[in-house]
N, C-alpha and C positions, 0 to 999 in steps of 0.2 A: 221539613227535612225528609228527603227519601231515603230510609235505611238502607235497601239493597243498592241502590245506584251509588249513594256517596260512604258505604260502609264496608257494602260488604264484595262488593267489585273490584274496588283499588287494593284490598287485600289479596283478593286474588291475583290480580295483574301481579300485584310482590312477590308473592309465589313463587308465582311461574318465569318468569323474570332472568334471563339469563345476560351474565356481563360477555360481551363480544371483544376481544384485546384487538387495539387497534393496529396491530401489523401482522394479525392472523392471513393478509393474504397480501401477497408483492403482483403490482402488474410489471407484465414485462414491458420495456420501453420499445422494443423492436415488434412481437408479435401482436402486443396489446393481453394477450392470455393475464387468466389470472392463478398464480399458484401460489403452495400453500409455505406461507414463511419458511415452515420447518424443513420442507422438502427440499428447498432453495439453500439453507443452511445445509443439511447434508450433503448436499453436494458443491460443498467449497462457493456456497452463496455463486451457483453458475443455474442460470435457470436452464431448468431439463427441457429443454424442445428446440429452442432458437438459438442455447446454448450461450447467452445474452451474459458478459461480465459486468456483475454487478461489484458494486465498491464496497471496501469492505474496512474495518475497525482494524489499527493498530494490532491490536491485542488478537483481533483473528485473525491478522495476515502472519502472524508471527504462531498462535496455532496451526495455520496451515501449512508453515512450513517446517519447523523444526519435527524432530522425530520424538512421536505418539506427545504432542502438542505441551512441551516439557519446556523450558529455559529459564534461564538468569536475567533478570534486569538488572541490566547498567544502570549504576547510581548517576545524573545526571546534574552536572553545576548549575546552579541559580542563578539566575542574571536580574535584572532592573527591571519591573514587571512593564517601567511607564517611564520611559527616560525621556522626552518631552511633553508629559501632561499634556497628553494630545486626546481633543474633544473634538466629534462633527456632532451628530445628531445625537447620540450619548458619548461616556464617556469611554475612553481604551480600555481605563478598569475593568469597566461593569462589563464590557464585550468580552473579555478576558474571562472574569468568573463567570458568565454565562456561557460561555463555551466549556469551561471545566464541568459546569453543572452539566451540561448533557452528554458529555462524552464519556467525564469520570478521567479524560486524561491529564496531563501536567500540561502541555503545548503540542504542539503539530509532527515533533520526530519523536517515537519509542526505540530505543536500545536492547536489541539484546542479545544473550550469549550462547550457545548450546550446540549439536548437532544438527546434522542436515545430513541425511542418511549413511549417517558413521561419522561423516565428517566435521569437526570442530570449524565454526566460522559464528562471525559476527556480523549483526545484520539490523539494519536502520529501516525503521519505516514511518513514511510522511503518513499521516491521516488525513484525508480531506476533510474529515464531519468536523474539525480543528479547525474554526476558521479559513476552510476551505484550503487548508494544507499550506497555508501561508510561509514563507520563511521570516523569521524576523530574529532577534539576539540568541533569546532559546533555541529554536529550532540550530540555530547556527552553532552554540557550543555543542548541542546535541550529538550534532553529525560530527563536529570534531573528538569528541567524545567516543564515536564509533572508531573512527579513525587510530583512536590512541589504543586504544584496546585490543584491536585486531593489531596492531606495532607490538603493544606486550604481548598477545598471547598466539603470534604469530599466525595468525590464519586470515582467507579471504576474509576482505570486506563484500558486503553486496547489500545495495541501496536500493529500498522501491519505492522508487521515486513518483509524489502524484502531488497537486498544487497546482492555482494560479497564480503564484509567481511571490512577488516579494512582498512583505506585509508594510503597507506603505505607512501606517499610524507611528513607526519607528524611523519615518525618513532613512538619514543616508547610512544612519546606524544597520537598517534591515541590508542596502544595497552593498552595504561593507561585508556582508556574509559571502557574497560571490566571487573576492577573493581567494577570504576565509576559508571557504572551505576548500578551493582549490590548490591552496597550498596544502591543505591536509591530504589532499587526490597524490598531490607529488611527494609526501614523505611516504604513501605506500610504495610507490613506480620505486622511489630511492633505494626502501627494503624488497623489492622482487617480491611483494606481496601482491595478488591479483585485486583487482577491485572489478566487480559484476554491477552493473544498473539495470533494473526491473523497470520499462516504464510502462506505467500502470495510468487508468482516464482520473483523470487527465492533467500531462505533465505539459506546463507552459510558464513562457516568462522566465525570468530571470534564474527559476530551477531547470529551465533547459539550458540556456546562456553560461550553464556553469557547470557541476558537477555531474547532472544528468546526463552529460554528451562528453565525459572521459571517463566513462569505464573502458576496460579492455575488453567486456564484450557488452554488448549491447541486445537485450531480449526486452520484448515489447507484449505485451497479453493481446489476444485479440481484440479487433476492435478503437485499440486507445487510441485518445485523440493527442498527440504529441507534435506541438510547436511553440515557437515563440508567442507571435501574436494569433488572434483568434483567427477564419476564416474569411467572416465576415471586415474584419479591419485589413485585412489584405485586399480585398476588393477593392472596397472602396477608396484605400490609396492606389492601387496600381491600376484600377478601374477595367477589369481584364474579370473576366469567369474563370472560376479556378474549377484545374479537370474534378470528377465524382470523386470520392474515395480523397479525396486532399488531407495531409494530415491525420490519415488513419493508419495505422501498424502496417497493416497489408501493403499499401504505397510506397510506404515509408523504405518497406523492406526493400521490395522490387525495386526501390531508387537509390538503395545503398546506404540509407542512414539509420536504418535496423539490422542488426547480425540474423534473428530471428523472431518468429514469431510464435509464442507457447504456449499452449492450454495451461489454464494454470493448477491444473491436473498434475501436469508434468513438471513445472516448474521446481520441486526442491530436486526431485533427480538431473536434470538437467545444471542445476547449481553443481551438487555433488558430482558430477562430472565433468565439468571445467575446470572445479576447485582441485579433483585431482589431476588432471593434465594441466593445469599450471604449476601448481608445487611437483610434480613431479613424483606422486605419490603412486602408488598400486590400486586395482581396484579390486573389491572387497571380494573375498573369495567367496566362490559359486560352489555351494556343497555339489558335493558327484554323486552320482544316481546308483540309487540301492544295487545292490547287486540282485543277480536273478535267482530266488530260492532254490537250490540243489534236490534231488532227490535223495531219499535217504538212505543208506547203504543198504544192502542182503543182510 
């Protein structure tokens, strides 16, 4: 036995030995750079140089927008975790509580209620990390659930919308959401309540086909990728090259099926500013500027 080699070495390695946390550093997907999670996080998870939007949790899209990152969660109805006991390679369950284990979420839409720079509104958000932002029963009482809420407590609705589409493990139950929830879109229109869509990367499938593409205004974050089907399945059915930029915000705009396009920087003022030109509200008063100190008498 070698004492220093097998004793008294790997003590020291322990030592010295520092834990590395494994999302200390985000690449960006456009520049390739590498920066530092936290710096990414301060700034609204937008990385600083390429300006690249990254996706973001429930729980911080709703820090990011309500005022000084405060609100109420909507209690949300239960539904049937597994209404066809549906198996492919495991089972829905287990995909179910594995997806709750990493997220910490209930399902794919969070509720909830508060300000948005003065302004009372409610506000729904898909999470992708959710089974890729799936719509399925939950998700679908979810958003009617926003729906009801913003009718009681009279304020915009406004959806950020992000998902590949409908979560097929629930068949025609998940496709019965794209009514569902469209009739929840018409009891707002009924109450002259505004309804706003966020679409965020990437909104497709059957969350475009429905409630995604009836708000009264339509803002898009840079970058997203919003359509139906993917690029590539476009192709290959209409067997045609689709132009650059296909299905990106910027396009999207320029072609009329985007109102705009928003740092999402700007996005809760831009809400609070629709939300009062649609209800018909004031905008918050602008304090007036000091006066200019006087000289002081003989």
């Amino acid at each position: 036995m070698n004492w220093i080699s097998e004793v008294v070495r790997p003590r020291i390695k322990t030592l010295f030995k520092r834990e590395t946390p494994e999302n200390l550093w985000i690449k960006c997907p456009d520049s390739g750079q590498m920066v530092f999670h936290k710096d990414v996080e301060a700034n609204g998870f937008v990385i600083p140089g390429s300006d690249h939007h990254m996706r973001v949790t429930a729980q911080d899209r709703l820090r990011l927008t309500f005022d000084e990152g405060k609100w109420i969660d909507v209690a949300l109805p239960e539904t049937v975790a597994d209404p066809l006991k549906f198996r492919d390679e495991k089972r829905y369950t287990d995909r179910i509580k594995d997806a709750r284990t990493k997220t910490g979420a209930t399902d794919s839409i969070k509720v909830g209620y508060g300000r948005v720079k003065g302004l009372p509104m409610t506000v729904a958000v898909q999470d992708f990390h959710f089974m890729a932002g799936s719509l399925g029963m939950s998700a679908g009482e979810a958003f009617i659930k926003a729906a009801e809420t913003a009718l009681e407590k009279k304020t915009p609705l406004v959806v950020f919308a992000c998902g590949g589409g409908m979560r097929m493990q629930e068949g025609i139950l998940s496709l019965m959401q794209m009514p569902r929830t469209t009739v929840a879109v018409r009891r707002l229109k009924a109450a002259k309540l505004p309804y706003f869509v966020v679409l965020t990367d990437p909104t497709t499938g059957g969350i475009t086909a429905s409630y995604a593409m009836l708000g009264d205004v339509h803002i898009a974050e840079p970058g997203a990728l919003i359509g139906f089907a993917g690029p590539r399945v476009i192709e290959q059915t209409i067997r045609e090259k689709l132009p650059d930029g296909f299905q990106r915000a910027e396009y999207l705009k320029e072609h009329g099926m985007v109102d705009m396009v928003v740092h999402r920087h700007d996005i809760p003022a831009t809400l609070a500013r629709l939300g009062r030109f649609f209800t018909k509200q004031p905008l918050p008063a602008v304090n007036a500027p000091e006066p200019e100190p006087q000289p002081a008498a003989a």
